[in-house]
C-alpha positions in Angstrom: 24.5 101.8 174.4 20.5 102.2 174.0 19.6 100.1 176.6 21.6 101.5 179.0 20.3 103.4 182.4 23.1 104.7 184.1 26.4 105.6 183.9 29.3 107.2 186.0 32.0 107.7 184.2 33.7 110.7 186.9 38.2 111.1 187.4 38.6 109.5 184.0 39.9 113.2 182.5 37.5 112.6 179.7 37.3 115.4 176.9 35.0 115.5 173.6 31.3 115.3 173.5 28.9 112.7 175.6 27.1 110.1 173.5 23.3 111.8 172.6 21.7 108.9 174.3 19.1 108.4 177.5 21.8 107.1 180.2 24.8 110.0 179.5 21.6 112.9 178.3 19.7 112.4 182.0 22.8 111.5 184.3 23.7 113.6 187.4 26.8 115.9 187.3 28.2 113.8 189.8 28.4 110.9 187.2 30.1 113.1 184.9 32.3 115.5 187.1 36.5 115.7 187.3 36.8 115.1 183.4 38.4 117.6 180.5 36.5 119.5 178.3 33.1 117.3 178.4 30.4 118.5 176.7 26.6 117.5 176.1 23.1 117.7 177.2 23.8 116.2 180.6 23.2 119.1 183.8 26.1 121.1 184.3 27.9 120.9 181.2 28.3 123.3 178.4 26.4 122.3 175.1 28.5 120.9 172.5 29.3 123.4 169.9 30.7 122.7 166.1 33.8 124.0 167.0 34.4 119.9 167.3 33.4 118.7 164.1 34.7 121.8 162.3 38.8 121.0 163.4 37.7 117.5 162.9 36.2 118.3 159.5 39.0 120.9 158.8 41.4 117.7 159.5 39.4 115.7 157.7 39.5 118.3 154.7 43.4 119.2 155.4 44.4 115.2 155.0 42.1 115.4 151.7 43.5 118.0 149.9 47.4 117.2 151.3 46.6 113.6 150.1 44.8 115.7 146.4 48.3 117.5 146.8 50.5 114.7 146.9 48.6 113.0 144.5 48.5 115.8 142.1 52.6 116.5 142.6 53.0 112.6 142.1 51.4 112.6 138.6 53.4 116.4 137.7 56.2 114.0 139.0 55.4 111.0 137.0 54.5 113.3 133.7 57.2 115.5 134.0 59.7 112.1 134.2 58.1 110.7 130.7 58.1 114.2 129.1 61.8 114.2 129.7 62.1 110.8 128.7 60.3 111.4 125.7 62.7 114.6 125.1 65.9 112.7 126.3 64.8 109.9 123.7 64.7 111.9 120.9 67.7 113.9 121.6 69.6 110.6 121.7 67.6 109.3 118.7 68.2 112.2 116.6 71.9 112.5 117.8 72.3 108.8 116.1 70.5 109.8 113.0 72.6 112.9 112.9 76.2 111.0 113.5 74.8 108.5 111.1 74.3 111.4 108.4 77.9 112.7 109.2 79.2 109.3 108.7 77.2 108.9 105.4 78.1 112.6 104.7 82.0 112.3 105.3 82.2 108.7 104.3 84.6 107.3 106.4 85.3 104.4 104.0 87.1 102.9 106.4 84.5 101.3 108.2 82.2 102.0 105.1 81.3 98.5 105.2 79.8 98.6 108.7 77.5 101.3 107.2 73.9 101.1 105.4 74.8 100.0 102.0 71.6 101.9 100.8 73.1 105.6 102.8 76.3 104.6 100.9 74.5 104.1 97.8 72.6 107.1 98.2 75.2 109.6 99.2 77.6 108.7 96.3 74.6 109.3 93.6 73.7 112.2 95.5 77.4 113.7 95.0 77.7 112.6 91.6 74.0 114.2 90.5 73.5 110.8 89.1 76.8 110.1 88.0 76.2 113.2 85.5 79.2 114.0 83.2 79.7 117.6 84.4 82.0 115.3 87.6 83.7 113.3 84.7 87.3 113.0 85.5 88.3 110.1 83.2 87.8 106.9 81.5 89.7 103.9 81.4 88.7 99.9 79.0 86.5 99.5 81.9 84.8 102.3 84.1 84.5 106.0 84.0 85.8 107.8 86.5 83.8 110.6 88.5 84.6 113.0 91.5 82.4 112.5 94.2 82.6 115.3 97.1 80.4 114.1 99.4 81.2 117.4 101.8 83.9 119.8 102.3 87.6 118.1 102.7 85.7 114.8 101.8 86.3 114.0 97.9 86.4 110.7 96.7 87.4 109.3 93.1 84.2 106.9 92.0 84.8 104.6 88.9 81.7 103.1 87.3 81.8 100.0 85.8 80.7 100.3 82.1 77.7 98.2 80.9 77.9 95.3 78.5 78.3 96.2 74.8 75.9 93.7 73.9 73.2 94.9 76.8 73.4 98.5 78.2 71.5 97.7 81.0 73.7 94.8 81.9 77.1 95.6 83.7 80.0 94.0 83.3 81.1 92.7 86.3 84.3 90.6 85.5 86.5 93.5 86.2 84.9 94.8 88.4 85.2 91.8 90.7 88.4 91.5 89.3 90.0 94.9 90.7 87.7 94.2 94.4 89.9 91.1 94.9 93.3 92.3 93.6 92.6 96.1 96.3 91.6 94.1 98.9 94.9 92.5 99.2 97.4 94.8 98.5 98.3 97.6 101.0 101.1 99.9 99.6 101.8 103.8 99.9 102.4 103.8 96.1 98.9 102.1 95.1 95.8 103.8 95.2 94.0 103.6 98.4 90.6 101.3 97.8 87.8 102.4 100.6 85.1 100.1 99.5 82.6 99.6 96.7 79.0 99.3 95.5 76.9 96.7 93.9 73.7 97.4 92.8 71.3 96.0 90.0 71.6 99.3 87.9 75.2 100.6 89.2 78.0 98.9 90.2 81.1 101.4 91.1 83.8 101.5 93.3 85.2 104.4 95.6 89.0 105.8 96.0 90.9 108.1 97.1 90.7 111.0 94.8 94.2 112.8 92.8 93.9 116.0 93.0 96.5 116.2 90.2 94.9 113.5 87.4 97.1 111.1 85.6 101.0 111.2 84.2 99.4 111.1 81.1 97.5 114.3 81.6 100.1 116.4 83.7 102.5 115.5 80.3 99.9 117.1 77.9 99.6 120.0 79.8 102.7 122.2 79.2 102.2 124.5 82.5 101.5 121.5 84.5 104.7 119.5 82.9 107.3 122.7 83.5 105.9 122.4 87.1 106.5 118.5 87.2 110.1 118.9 87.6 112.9 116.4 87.4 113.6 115.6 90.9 109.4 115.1 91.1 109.7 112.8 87.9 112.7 110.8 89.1 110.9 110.0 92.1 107.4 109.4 90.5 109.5 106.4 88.2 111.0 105.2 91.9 107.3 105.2 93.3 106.2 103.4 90.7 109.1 100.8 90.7 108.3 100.0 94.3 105.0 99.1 93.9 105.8 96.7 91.1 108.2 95.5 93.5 105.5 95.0 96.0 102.9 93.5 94.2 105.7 90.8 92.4 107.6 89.7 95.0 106.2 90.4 98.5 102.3 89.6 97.5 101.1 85.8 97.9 100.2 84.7 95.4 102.2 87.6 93.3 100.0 90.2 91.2 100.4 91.3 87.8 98.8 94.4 86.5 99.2 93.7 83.3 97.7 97.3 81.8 100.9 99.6 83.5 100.2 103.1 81.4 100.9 106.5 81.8 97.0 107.2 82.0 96.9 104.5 85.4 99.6 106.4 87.4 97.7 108.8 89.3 99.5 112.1 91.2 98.6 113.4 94.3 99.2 117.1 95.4 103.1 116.4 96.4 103.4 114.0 92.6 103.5 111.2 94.5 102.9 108.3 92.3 99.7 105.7 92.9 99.5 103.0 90.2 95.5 102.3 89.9 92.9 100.3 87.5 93.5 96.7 88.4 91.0 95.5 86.7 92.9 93.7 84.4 95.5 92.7 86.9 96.0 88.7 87.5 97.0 86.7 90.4 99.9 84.8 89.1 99.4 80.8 90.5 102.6 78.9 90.2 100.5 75.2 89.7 99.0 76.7 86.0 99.8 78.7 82.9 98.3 82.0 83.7 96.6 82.1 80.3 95.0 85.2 79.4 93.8 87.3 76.8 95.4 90.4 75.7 94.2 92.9 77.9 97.3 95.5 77.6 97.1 99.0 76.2 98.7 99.2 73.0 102.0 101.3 73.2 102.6 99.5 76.6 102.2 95.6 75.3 105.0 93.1 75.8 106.4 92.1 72.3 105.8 88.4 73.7 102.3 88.8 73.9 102.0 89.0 70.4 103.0 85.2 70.1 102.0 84.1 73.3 98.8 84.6 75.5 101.0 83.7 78.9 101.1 86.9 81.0 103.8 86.7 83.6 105.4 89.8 85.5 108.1 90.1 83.1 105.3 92.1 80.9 105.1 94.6 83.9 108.7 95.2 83.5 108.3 95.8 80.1 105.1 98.5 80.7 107.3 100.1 83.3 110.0 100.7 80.8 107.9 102.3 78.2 106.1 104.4 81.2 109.9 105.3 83.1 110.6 106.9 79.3 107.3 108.4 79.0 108.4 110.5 82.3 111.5 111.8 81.5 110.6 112.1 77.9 107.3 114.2 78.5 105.8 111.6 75.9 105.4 108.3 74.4 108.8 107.2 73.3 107.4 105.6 70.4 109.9 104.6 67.9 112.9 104.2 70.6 110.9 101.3 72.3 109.9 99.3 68.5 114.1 100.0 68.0 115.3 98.6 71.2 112.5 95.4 70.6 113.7 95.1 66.5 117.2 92.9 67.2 118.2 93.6 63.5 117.7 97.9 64.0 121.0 100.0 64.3 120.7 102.4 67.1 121.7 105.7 65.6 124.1 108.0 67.3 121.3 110.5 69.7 122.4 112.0 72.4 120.2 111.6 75.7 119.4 115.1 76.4 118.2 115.8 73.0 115.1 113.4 73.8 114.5 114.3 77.0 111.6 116.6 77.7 112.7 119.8 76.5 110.3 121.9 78.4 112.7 121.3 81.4 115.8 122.5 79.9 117.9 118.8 79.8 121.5 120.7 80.0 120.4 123.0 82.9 119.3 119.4 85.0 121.3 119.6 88.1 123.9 116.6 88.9 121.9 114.4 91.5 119.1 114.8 89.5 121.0 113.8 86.3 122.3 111.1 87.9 118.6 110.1 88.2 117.6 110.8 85.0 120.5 108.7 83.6 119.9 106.1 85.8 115.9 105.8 84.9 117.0 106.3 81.4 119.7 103.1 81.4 117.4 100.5 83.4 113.9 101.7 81.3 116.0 100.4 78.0 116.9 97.0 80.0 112.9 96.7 80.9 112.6 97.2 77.2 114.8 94.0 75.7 112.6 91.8 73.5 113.8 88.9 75.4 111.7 88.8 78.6 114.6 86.2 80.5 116.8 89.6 79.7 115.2 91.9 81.8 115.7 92.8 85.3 112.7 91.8 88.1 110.9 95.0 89.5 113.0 93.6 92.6 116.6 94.7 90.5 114.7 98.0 89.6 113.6 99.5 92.8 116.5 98.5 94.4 119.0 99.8 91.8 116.6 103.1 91.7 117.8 103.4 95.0 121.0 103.2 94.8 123.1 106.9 94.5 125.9 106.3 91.5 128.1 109.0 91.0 127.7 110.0 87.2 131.4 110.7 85.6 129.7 112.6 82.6 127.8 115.5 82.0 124.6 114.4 81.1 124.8 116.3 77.6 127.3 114.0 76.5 125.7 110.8 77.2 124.3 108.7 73.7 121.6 106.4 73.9 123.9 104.1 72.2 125.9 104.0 75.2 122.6 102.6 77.1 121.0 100.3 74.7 122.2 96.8 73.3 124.9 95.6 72.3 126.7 97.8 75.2 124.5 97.0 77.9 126.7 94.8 79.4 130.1 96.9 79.4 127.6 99.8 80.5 126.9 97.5 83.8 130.2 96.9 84.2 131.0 100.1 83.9 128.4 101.3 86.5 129.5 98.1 88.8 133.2 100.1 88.9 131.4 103.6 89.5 129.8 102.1 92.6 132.7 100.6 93.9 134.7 103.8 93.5 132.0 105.7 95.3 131.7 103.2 97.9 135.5 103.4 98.3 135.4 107.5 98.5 131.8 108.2 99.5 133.8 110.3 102.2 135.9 112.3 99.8 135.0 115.5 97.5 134.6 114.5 93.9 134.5 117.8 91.4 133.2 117.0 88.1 135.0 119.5 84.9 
């Protein structure tokens, strides 16, 4: 507007100050007049003041710092959302790592194999201190046995497999892989409980569930532990351990044979319950071949047909059982009754039963269910013991028979062992055949026993 001369800019309510230029500076009022709040060098209006530019600088400066404001509350904003991120993140992160300790802690083997085998690894040779012997609980042909309590109410039985003899450093792994597939299989309340295993270039082991209470073996050799191993406990130990024969013979596929049945592989929990463990001997019996093997037994236990014959078949089971059913009641080996009921040409002399059962127990104060059950174990252990393996019963006949209540027509002091060995085996069945049907006929009535 410089080259402008004039100007009438009058009734336009016009506010704010004139432009500093020659036509609005030297204008008449008239050109100027009936606006609002004009202001300039022109006649008759007031001079422009800063009170203008100070509320439009003021606004100026309140937009700036409201948009420093905003700006400074959207990066608090922004930082205090990644600090909590940050914080969340590695809440959650070490929650994970925590649970995952807990997990490795506790050892909840049964998802153990969804776990860090290297955690697993870790924890178990943490437990053990290396597997140092001061957590020794027992040995068997091949592992040691070690408690492992990985925290409190968490203890776990660790067997580690034994080297070579030729090379220490090398393990032997046949059994090893040998008791993996045989647990893997088999799921019964009467077997020990498998959780997993480990196999590492220097260690191999593998993890059960820990009894509290050892082996039959070692509750036998202890006299306070035996008098507290009492018969109805003993009777139902030999019935536990019938079932899982039963089990592993007849309602596996294919059918397993332990083949090492001992006193020192029965394990007891807190209540006695029996859990037959160490399968690494045990075989999968194929019916399309011979099931050759080598003698792998303990002796005391062995089949007599092993001796001749390197064809393991479940028949030796039965014949482990028997030795281990007398072991029970006996509170020991029973030794020369078991290499008199295998010699055909021996004489059985005229014993009485109670006078070889285990005396700590008082035989003639056993009450009469419970010497019906001692009886009982007593009679079918000496059929599990007949050289003849086609002679004696399946673990099938045994468990089932275990089961069965027969009312006993004798006090159990005057019961020989002639009566339950050979040659009277059979008129003792027959005899037991006509108990049964007599109880079956008057299970309802009273029986009193003189």
């Amino acid at each position: 507007m410089l080259a402008l001369t004039s100007i009438d800019v009058s009734y336009n309510d016009l506010e704010g100050p004139l432009p500093n230029v020659k036509a609005f500076n030297e204008a008449p009022f008239e050109a100027i007049q009936h606006n609002k709040r004009l202001c300039g060098n022109a006649a008759g209006l007031p001079k422009c003041n800063s009170t203008g530019s100070e509320k439009h600088n003021r606004r100026v400066g309140v937009s700036i710092t409201f948009i420093l404001i905003l700006s400074f509350l959207g990066f608090l904003l922004l930082s205090c959302t990644l600090i909590i991120l940050v914080i969340v993140n590695n809440h959650r992160r070490r929650i994970i790592k925590r649970e995952d300790n807990e997990r490795a802690n506790d050892l909840d083997f049964k998802h153990i194999l969804s776990y860090d085998g290297k955690v697993f690894y870790d924890r178990i040779v943490e437990a053990t201190e290396g597997f140092d012997s001061k957590y020794y609980v027992g040995e068997g042909a091949y592992g040691i046995v070690y408690k492992a309590e990985i925290s409190e109410g968490q203890t776990f039985a660790v067997k580690k497999t034994l080297s070579s003899q030729e090379d220490t450093e090398i393990v032997d792994l046949i059994p090893f892989e040998k008791e993996i597939q045989a647990l893997t299989n088999i799921r019964h309340r009467n077997i020990v409980k498998f959780y997993g295993f480990c196999s590492h270039a220097q260690r191999c082991f593998l993890v059960y569930e820990y009894m509290e209470r050892g082996s039959l073996r070692t509750t036998l050799q202890d006299d306070e532990r035996a008098i507290e191993f009492r018969w109805d406990k003993r009777i139902n130990l030999v019935r536990g351990v019938a079932d899982a024969l039963s089990y592993m013979h007849h309602e596996c596929s294919p059918p397993l044979i332990h083949r090492d049945l001992t006193s020192n592989n029965i394990l007891l929990d807190h209540d006695y319950e029996a859990h037959v463990s160490d399968f690494g001997t045990a075989r999968l019996l194929r019916t399309d071949s011979s099931n050759w093997t080598a003698i792998a037994c303990t002796i005391g236990y062995i089949a007599p047909e092993l001796a001749y014959s390197s064809i393991a078949t479940e028949k030796c089971d039965v014949y482990s059982f028997g030795v281990v059913a007398l072991e029970t009641i006996m509170g020991k080996h029973p030794g020369d009754h078991v290499s008199r009921e295998c010699s055909s040409s021996a004489q059985t002399e005229l014993m009485m039963l109670k006078d070889v059962l285990d005396q700590r127990l008082s035989p003639s104060g056993v009450g009469l269910q419970d010497a019906q059950g001692v009886v009982l174990i007593a009679k079918l252990a000496f059929e599990c013991l007949q050289a003849d393996p086609k002679l004696r019963p399946t673990m099938r006949q045994v468990s089932h028979e275990l089961r069965v209540q027969v009312p006993l027509d004798m006090p159990i002091s005057t019961v020989s062992l002639e009566q339950l060995h050979e040659p009277n085996v059979k008129k003792y069945k027959a005899f037991q055949e006509m108990n049964l049907l007599l109880y079956e006929r008057h299970k309802n009535s009273v029986i009193i026993i003189v």
